[in-house]
mmCIF file of the C-alpha atoms, coordinates in Angstrom:
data_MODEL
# 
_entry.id   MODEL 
# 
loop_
_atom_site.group_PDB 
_atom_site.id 
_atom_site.type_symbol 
_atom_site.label_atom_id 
_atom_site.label_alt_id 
_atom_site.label_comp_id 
_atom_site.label_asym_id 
_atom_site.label_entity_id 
_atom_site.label_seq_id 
_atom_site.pdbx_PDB_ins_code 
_atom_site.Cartn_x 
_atom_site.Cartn_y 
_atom_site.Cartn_z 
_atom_site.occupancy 
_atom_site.B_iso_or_equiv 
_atom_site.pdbx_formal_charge 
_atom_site.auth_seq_id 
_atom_site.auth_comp_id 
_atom_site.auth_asym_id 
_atom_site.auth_atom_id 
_atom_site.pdbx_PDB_model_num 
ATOM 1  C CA . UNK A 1 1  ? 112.352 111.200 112.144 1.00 0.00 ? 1  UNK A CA 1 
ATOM 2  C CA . UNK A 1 2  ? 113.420 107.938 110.606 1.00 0.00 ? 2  UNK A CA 1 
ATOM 3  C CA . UNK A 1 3  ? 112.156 106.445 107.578 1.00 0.00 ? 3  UNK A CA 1 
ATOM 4  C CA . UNK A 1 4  ? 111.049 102.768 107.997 1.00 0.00 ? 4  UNK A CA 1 
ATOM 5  C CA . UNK A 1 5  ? 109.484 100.015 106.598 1.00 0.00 ? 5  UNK A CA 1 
ATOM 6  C CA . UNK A 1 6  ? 106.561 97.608  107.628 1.00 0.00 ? 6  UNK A CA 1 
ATOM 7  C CA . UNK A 1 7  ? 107.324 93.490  106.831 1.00 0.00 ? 7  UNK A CA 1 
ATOM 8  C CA . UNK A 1 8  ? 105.075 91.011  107.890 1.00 0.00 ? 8  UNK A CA 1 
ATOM 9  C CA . UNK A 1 9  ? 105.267 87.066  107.551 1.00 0.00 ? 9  UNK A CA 1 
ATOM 10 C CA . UNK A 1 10 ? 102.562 84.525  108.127 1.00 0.00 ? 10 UNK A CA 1 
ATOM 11 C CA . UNK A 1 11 ? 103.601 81.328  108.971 1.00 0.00 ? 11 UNK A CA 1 
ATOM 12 C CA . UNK A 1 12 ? 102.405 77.865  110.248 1.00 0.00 ? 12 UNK A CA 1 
ATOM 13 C CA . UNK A 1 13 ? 101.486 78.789  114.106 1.00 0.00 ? 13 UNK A CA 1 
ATOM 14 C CA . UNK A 1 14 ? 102.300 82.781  114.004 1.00 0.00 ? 14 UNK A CA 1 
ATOM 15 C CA . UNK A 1 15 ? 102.089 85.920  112.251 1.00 0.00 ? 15 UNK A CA 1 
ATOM 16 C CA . UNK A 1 16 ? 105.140 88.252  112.750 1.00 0.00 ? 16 UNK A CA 1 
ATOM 17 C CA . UNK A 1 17 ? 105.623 91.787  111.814 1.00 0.00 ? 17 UNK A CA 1 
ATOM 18 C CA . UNK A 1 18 ? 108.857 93.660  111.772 1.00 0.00 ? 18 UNK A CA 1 
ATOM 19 C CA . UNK A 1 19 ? 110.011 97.267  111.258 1.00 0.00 ? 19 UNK A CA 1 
ATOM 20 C CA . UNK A 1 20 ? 113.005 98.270  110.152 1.00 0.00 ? 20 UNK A CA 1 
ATOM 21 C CA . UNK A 1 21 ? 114.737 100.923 109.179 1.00 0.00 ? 21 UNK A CA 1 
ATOM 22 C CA . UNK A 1 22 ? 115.196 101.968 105.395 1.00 0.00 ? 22 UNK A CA 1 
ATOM 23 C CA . UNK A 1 23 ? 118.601 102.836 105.001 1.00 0.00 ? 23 UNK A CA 1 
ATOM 24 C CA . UNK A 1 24 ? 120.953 100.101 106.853 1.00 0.00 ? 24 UNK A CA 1 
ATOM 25 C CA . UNK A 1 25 ? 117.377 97.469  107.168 1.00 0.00 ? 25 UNK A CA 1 
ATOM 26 C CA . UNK A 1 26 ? 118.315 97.556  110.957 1.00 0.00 ? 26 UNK A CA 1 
ATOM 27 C CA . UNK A 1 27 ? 115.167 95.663  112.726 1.00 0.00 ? 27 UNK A CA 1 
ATOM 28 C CA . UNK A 1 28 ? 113.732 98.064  115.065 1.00 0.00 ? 28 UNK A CA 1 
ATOM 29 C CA . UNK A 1 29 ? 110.847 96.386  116.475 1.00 0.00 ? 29 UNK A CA 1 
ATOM 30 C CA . UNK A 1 30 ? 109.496 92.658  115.988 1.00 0.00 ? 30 UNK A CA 1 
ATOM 31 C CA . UNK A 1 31 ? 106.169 91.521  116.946 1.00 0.00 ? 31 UNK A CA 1 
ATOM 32 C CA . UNK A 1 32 ? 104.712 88.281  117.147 1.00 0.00 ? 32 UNK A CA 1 
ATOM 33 C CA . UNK A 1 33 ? 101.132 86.662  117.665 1.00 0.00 ? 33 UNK A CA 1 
ATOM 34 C CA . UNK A 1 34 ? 99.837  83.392  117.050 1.00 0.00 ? 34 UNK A CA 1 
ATOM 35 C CA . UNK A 1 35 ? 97.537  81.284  115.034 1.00 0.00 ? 35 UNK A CA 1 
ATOM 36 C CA . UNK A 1 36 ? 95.716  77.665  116.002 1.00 0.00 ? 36 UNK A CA 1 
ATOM 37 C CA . UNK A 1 37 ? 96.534  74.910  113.794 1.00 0.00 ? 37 UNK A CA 1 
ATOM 38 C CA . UNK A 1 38 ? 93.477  72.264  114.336 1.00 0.00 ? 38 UNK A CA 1 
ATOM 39 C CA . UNK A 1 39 ? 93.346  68.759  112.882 1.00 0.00 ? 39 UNK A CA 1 
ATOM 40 C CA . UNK A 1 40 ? 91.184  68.885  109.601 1.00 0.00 ? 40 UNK A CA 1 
ATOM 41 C CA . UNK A 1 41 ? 88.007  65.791  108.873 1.00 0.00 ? 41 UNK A CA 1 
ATOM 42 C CA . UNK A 1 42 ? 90.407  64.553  106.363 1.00 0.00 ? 42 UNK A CA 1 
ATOM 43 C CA . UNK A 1 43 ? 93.329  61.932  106.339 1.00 0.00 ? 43 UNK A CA 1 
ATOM 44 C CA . UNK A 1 44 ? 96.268  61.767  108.476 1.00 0.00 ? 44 UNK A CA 1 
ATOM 45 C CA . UNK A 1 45 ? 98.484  64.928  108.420 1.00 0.00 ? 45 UNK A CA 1 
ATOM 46 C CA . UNK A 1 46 ? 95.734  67.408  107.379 1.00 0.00 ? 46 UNK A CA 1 
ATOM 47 C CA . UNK A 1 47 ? 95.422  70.559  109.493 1.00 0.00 ? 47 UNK A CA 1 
ATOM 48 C CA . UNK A 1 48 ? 93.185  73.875  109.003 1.00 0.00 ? 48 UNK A CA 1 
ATOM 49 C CA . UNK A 1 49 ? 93.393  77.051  109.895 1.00 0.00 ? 49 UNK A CA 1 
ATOM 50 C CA . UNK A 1 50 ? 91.098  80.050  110.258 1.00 0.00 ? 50 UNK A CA 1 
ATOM 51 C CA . UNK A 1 51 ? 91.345  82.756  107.807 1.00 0.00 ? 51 UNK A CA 1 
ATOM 52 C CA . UNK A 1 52 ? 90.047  85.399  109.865 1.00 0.00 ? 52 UNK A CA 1 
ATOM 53 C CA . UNK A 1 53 ? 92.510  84.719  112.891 1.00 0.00 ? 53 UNK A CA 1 
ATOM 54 C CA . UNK A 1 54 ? 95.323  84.666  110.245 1.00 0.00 ? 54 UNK A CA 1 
ATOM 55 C CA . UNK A 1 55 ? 94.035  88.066  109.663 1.00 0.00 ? 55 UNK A CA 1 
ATOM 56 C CA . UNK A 1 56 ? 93.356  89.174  112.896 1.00 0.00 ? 56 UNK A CA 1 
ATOM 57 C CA . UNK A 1 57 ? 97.117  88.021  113.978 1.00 0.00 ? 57 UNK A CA 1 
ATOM 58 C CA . UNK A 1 58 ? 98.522  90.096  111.310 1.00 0.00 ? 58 UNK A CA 1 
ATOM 59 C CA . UNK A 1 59 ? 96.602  92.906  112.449 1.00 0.00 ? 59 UNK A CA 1 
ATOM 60 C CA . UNK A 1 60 ? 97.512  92.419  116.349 1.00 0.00 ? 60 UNK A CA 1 
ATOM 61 C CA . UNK A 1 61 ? 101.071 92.090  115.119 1.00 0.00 ? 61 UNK A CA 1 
ATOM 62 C CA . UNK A 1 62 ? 101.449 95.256  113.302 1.00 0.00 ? 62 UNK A CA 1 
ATOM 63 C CA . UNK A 1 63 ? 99.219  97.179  115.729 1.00 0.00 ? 63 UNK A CA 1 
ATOM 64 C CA . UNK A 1 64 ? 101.577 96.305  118.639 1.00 0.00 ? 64 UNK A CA 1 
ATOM 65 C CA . UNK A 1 65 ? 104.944 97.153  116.685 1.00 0.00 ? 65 UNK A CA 1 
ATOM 66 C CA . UNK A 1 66 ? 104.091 100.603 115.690 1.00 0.00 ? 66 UNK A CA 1 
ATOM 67 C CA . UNK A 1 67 ? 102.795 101.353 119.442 1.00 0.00 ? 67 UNK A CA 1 
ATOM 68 C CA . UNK A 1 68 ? 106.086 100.040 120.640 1.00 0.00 ? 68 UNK A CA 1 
ATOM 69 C CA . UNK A 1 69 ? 107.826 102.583 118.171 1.00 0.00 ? 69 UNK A CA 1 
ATOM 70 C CA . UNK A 1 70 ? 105.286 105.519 118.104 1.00 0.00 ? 70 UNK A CA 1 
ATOM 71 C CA . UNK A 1 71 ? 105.174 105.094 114.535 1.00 0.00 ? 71 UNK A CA 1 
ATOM 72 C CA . UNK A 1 72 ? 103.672 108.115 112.698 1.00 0.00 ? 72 UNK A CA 1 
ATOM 73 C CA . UNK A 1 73 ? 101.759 107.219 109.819 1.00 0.00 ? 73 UNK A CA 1 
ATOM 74 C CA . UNK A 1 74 ? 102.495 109.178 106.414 1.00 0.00 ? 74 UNK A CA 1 
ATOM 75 C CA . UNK A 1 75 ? 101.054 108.374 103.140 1.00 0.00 ? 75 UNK A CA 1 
# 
């Protein structure tokens, strides 16, 4: 068994999870899903996004590296 470690980043147009190993950081697995980026009612340059897919991408993201690793969970 090797010990590991869950990152995740959320960016402009994706959320991206990584796991890596905890004693030399080596990535194992990286996963990536994206987010929408819509033109907001306000002035020029303003763009939205939605919460829940941020959430939802995040989600997707992490889901999808641990089944690519068969990642046991321990607590």
């Amino acid at each position: 068994m090797v010990d590991v470690v869950i990152a995740c980043d959320v960016g402009t147009l994706s959320a991206r999870c990584g796991i890596f190993q905890t004693d030399d950081g080596k990535m194992l697995v990286k996963k990536e899903h994206s987010i929408t980026l819509k033109k907001g009612l306000g002035g020029e340059g303003e763009y939205v996004q939605s919460s829940e897919e941020i959430w939802t991408a995040v989600c997707m993201a992490v889901k999808d590296a641990m089944g690519e690793m068969e990642v046991e969970v321990i607590v």
